[in-house]
Every structure is written in C-alpha cells, then in structure tokens.
N, C-alpha and C positions, 0 to 999 in steps of 0.2 A: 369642404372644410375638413381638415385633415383631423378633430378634438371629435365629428360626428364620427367616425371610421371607426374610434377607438372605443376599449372596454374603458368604464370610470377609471378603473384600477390605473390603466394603462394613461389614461388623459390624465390624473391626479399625476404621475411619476411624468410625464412629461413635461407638465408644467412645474413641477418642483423642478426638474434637472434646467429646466430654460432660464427659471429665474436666479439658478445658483451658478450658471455656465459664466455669464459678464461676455460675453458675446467670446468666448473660447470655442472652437470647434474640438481642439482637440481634449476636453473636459472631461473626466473622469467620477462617475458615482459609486458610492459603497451603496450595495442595497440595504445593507443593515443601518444606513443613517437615513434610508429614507422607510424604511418599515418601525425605527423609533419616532421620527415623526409623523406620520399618520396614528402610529400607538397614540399618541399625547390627545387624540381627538376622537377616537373609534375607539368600537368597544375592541374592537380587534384589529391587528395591523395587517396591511396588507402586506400579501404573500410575493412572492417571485413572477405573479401571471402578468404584473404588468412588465417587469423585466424583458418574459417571456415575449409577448402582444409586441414590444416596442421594437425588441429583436428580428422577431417573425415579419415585422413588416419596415424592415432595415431603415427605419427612424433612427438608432443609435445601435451600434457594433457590440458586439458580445465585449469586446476590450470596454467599452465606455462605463458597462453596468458590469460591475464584478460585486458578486457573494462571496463573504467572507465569513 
C-alpha cells in the first residue's frame, strides 16, 4: 500500500493533493496552501519534506508541487 511507503508528512500532502485534484491528473499544488492548512491543525506546519518524499518517489513531478 503505497500511504505505508510514505513519511506522515508525505501521506498527509498526498491525500490533501488527491482530494483537491477532482480526478485531474494534470493538477497543480501551491505548497504554501497546503502548509496553511496543516498550520490550522498543528502546532506547526508542515515543511517541504513531504513535497520532497512525494517527488523523490515520482508520485507527483516537481511541476505538480511548486513553492512559492
């Protein structure tokens, strides 16, 4: 199961990006909207490693997750 592979970080940012995509592959994320929403919940947001993690293991392209 592809959610055991990954860091939380990395499993949290994938399932925010799946449930925001509407079955679009070519789907594009800001990271800064998805480290405000984790902010809304944790004492702190998460960082770029899930970016990072979901990159590294070409689940979604450097174009899909851009920091801005």
């Amino acid at each position: 199961m592809l959610e055991a592979k990954l860091t939380p970080c990395a499993n949290l940012m994938y399932n925010w990006m799946m449930g925001r995509s509407e079955g679009d592959r070519q789907m594009k994320a800001d990271l800064q909207d998805f480290q405000a929403w984790t902010g809304e919940y944790r004492e702190k947001a998460y960082s770029e490693c899930a970016a990072r993690t979901l990159r590294e293991r070409e689940i979604f392209s450097a174009a899909a997750v851009k920091a801005t």
